[in-house]
C-alpha positions in Angstrom: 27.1 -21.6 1.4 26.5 -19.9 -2.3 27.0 -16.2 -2.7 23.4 -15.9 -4.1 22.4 -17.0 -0.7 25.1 -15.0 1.9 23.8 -12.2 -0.5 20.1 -12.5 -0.1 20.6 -13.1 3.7 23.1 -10.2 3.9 19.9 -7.6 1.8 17.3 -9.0 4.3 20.0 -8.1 7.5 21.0 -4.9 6.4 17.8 -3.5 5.7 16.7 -5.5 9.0 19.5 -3.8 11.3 19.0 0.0 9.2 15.6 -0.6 10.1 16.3 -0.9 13.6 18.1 1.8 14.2 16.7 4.5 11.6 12.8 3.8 12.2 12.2 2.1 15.4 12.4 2.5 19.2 13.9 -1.3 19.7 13.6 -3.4 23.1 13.8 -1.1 26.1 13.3 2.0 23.9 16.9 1.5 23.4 17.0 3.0 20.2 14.8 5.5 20.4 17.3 6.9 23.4 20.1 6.4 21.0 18.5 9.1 18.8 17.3 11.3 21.2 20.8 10.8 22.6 22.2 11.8 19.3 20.3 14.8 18.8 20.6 16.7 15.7 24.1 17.2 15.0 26.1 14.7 12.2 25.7 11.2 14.0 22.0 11.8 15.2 21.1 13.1 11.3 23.2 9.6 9.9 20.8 7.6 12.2 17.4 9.3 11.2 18.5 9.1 7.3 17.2 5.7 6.5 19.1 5.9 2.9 22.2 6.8 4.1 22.3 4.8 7.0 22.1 1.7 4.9 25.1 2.8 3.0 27.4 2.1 6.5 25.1 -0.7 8.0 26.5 -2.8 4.6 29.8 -2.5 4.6 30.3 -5.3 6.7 28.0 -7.2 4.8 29.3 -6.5 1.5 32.7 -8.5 3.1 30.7 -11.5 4.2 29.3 -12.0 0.8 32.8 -11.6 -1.2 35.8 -10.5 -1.9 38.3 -8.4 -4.0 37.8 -4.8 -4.1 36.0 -4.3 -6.9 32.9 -7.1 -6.2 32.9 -5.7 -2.4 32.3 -2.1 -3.6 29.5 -3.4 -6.2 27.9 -5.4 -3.9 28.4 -2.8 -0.8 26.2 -0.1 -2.9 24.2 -3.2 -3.8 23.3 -4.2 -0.5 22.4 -0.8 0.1 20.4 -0.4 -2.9 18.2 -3.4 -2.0 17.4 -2.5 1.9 16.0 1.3 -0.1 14.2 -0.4 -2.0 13.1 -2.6 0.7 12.0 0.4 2.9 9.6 2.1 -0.3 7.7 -1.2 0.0 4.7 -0.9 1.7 5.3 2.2 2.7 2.1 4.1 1.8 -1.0 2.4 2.1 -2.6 0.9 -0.2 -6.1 2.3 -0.9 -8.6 1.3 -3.9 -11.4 3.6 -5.1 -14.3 2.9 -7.2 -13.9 4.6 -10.6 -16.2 7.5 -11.2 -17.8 8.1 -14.3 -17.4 10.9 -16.1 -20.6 13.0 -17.2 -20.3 14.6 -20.7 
C-alpha cells in the first residue's frame, strides 16, 4: 500500500473518528454520555473542541502512514490539518439570493 493512499485513508479516519466523538451522540447515545459524563472540566472540554481533538485522534495515524520522527510530526499536524479543514466544509448552508438592483 502507497503512503499517498494510507495517507488519504488515514485524513478521511481521523476526521471520521474526531467527528464521532466531538459532534455526535454515536450508537446507543454512547457518546453523547461520554460528554455528558465528562462534563466541563479538561477531558470533557478536549472532546467538545473539534480542532483540538483532531490533534490527539492523529497521532496514531500519523504512525500508520510513516516513519522517522520528523515525517510523523509533519504528517501528525497534517492529518490534523486536513480533518479541520474537513469539518469547515459544509458547515453553513449554502443559500443563493437574487441580486438586487440598485436605484440611483
Amino acid at each position: 500500500m502507497s503512503v499517498w493512499f494510507r495517507f488519504a485513508i488515514s485524513a478521511l479516519a481521523v476526521w471520521r473518528l474526531t467527528h464521532l466523538l466531538a459532534a455526535e451522540d454515536g450508537p446507543w447515545d454512547l457518546m453523547l454520555r461520554v460528554r455528558v459524563m465528562l462534563g466541563t472540566n479538561i477531558w470533557g472540554k478536549l472532546i467538545d473542541c473539534f480542532n483540538c481533538l483532531s490533534i490527539w485522534v492523529s497521532i496514531p495515524f500519523a504512525f500508520y502512514v510513516t516513519s522517522g520522527i520528523l515525517n510523523i510530526l509533519i504528517v501528525w499536524f497534517a492529518l490534523s490539518g486536513i480533518a479541520s479543514l474537513a469539518n469547515r466544509v459544509g458547515q453553513e448552508p449554502i443559500v443563493f439570493q437574487p441580486l438586487e438592483h440598485q436605484e440611483k
